[in-house]
C-alpha positions as CSV (number, residue, x, y, z in Angstrom):
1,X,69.0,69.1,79.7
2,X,67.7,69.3,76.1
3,X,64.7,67.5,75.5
4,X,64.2,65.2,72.1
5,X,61.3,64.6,69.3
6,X,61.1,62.2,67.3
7,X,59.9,64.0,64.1
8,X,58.9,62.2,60.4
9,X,60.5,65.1,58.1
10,X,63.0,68.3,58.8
11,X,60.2,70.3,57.6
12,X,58.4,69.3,60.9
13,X,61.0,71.3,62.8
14,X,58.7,74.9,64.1
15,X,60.5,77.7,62.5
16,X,62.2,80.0,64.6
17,X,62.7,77.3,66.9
18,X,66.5,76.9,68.1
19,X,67.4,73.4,67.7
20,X,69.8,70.8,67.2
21,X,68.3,68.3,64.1
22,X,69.4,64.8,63.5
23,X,68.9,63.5,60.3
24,X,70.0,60.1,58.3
25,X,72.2,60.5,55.1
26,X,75.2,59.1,53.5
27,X,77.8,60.2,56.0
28,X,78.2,61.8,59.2
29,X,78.9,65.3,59.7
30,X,77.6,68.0,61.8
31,X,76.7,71.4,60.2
32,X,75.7,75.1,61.9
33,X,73.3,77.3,60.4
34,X,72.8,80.6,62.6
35,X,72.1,79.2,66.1
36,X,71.3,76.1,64.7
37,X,72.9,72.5,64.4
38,X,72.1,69.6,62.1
39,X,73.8,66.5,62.5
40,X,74.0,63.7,59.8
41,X,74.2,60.4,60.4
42,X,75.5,57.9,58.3
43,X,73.3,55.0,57.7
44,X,75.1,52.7,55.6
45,X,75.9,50.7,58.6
46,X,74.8,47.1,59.4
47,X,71.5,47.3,61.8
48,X,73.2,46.9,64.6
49,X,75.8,48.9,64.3
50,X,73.5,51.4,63.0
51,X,71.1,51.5,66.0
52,X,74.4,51.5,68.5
53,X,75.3,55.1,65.7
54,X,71.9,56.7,66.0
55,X,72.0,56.2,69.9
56,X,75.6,57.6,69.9
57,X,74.6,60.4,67.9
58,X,71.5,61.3,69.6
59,X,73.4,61.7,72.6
60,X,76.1,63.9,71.3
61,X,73.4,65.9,69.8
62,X,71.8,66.1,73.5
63,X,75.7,67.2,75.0
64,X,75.6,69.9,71.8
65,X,72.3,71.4,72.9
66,X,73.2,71.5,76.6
67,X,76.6,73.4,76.0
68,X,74.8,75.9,73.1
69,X,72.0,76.7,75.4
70,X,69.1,74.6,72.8
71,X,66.0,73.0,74.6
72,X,64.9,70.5,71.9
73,X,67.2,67.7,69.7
74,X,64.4,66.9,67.0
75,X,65.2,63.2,65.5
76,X,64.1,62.8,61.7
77,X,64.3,59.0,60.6
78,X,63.9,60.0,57.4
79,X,66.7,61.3,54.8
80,X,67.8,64.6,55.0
């Protein structure tokens, strides 16, 4: 089961490392680059609606990793 850091900025992510990244923006969409995943979350939401997003999204980012064979989800509060 893939494992998951809470990082401040996408530039925190090691390079060469394969990975799933969740990051805030203005929508949610999920985007491959090589063997890699990022996967936006919209955060335009109330706060608790948001959270409940986040949480949803963290765990479908955890269920990505698993079936693509990726050890770490890294979580980036931040904007993308």
């Amino acid at each position: 089961m893939a494992t998951v850091q809470h990082i401040q900025s996408p530039k925190d992510v090691p390079s060469g490392h394969k990975h799933v990244l969740v990051v805030l923006g203005q929508k949610d969409e999920i985007e491959r680059q090589g063997e890699n995943f990022t996967m936006t979350v919209n955060s335009n939401l109330s706060k608790n609606l948001f959270e409940a997003h986040l949480d949803t999204a963290i765990g479908d980012a955890k269920a990505l990793a698993d079936r693509e064979r990726i050890d770490t989800v890294f979580v980036c509060k931040g904007r993308a």
